[in-house]
N, C-alpha and C positions, 0 to 999 in steps of 0.2 A: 695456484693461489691457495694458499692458507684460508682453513675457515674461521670463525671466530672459536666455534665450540674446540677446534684445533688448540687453538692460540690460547682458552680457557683451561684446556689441561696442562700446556706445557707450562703455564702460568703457576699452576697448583705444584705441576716437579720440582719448579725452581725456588718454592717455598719450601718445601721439605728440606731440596738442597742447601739451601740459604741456612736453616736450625741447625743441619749438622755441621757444617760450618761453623758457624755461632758456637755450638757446642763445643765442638775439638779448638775455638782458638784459632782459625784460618780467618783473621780477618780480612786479608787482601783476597782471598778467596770470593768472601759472603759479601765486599764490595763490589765484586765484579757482577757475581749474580743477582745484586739490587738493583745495578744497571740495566743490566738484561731483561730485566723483572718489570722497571719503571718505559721500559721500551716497546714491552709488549702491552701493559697496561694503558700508554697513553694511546698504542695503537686501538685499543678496544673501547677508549674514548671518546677516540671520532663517533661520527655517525657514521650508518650501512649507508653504503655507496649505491644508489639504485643500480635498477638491473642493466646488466649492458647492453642496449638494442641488437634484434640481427636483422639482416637485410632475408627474407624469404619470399618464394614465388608460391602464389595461388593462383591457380588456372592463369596463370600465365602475365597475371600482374604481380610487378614488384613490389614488396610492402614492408616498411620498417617495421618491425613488430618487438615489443618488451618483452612477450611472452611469444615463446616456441612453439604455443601451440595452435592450431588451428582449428578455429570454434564449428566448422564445419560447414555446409551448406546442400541444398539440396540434391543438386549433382556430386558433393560427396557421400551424403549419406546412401545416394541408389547406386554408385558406384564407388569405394572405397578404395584406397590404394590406387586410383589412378595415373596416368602421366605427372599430371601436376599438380596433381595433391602432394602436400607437403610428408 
Protein backbone atom coordinates (compact mmCIF):
# COMPACT_ATOMS: atom_id res chain seq x y z
CA UNK A 1 0.00 0.00 0.00
CA UNK A 2 1.07 3.42 -0.89
CA UNK A 3 1.27 6.02 1.70
CA UNK A 4 -0.05 9.33 1.30
CA UNK A 5 3.28 11.15 1.93
CA UNK A 6 4.24 8.63 -1.07
CA UNK A 7 1.54 9.70 -3.21
CA UNK A 8 2.34 13.56 -2.14
CA UNK A 9 5.77 13.38 -3.84
CA UNK A 10 4.97 11.49 -6.86
CA UNK A 11 2.19 14.24 -7.06
CA UNK A 12 4.90 17.06 -6.96
CA UNK A 13 7.21 14.85 -9.95
CA UNK A 14 4.21 14.94 -12.07
CA UNK A 15 4.06 18.53 -11.80
CA UNK A 16 7.46 19.40 -12.81
CA UNK A 17 6.83 16.74 -15.44
CA UNK A 18 3.46 18.27 -16.49
CA UNK A 19 5.77 22.22 -16.96
CA UNK A 20 8.22 20.54 -19.08
CA UNK A 21 5.88 19.24 -21.09
CA UNK A 22 3.99 22.47 -21.30
CA UNK A 23 7.11 23.87 -22.00
CA UNK A 24 8.50 21.93 -25.07
CA UNK A 25 4.83 21.78 -26.75
CA UNK A 26 3.99 17.97 -25.83
CA UNK A 27 0.58 18.64 -25.20
CA UNK A 28 -0.78 14.94 -25.44
CA UNK A 29 2.10 14.40 -23.33
CA UNK A 30 0.97 16.97 -20.27
CA UNK A 31 -2.72 15.71 -20.82
CA UNK A 32 -1.87 12.39 -19.88
CA UNK A 33 0.14 13.60 -16.76
CA UNK A 34 -2.94 15.77 -15.68
CA UNK A 35 -4.88 12.57 -15.67
CA UNK A 36 -2.47 10.87 -13.68
CA UNK A 37 -2.12 13.90 -11.46
CA UNK A 38 -6.03 14.49 -11.02
CA UNK A 39 -5.93 10.49 -10.04
CA UNK A 40 -3.78 10.76 -7.39
CA UNK A 41 -5.15 13.97 -6.11
CA UNK A 42 -8.67 12.86 -5.71
CA UNK A 43 -7.20 9.83 -4.20
CA UNK A 44 -5.73 12.07 -1.41
CA UNK A 45 -9.14 13.52 -1.27
CA UNK A 46 -10.72 10.88 0.44
CA UNK A 47 -10.51 10.49 3.88
CA UNK A 48 -7.69 8.24 5.96
CA UNK A 49 -9.12 4.86 5.98
CA UNK A 50 -9.01 3.88 9.74
CA UNK A 51 -6.75 1.48 10.99
CA UNK A 52 -7.11 -2.10 9.93
CA UNK A 53 -8.01 -4.23 13.02
CA UNK A 54 -5.87 -7.57 13.82
CA UNK A 55 -7.04 -10.36 15.57
CA UNK A 56 -4.07 -11.03 18.51
CA UNK A 57 -3.70 -13.36 21.50
CA UNK A 58 -2.96 -12.07 25.09
CA UNK A 59 -2.61 -14.67 27.72
CA UNK A 60 -4.48 -16.71 25.68
CA UNK A 61 -7.55 -14.66 24.92
CA UNK A 62 -8.31 -13.57 21.51
CA UNK A 63 -8.76 -9.81 20.96
CA UNK A 64 -9.60 -7.61 17.98
CA UNK A 65 -7.21 -5.05 18.58
CA UNK A 66 -6.80 -1.26 16.29
CA UNK A 67 -3.67 -1.03 17.78
CA UNK A 68 -0.68 -3.79 17.74
CA UNK A 69 0.32 -3.02 20.65
CA UNK A 70 -0.18 -4.40 23.94
CA UNK A 71 -0.68 -2.00 26.81
CA UNK A 72 0.58 -4.59 29.26
CA UNK A 73 -0.40 -6.09 32.38
CA UNK A 74 1.00 -7.19 35.51
CA UNK A 75 2.09 -10.63 34.55
CA UNK A 76 3.74 -8.98 31.62
CA UNK A 77 5.48 -6.48 33.20
CA UNK A 78 7.19 -9.29 36.00
CA UNK A 79 7.56 -11.51 33.11
CA UNK A 80 8.10 -10.15 29.66
CA UNK A 81 8.28 -11.83 26.49
CA UNK A 82 6.42 -14.69 27.70
CA UNK A 83 4.35 -17.51 25.91
CA UNK A 84 1.59 -15.30 25.27
CA UNK A 85 2.60 -12.15 25.28
CA UNK A 86 2.17 -10.73 22.32
Amino acid sequence: MTSRGDLRRRLAVLRDQWRTATAAGDHARAAQIEATARQIQAGLDQPEPARRAELVTVHGWWLVSATPMHRGCDDCRRAPGGPDHP
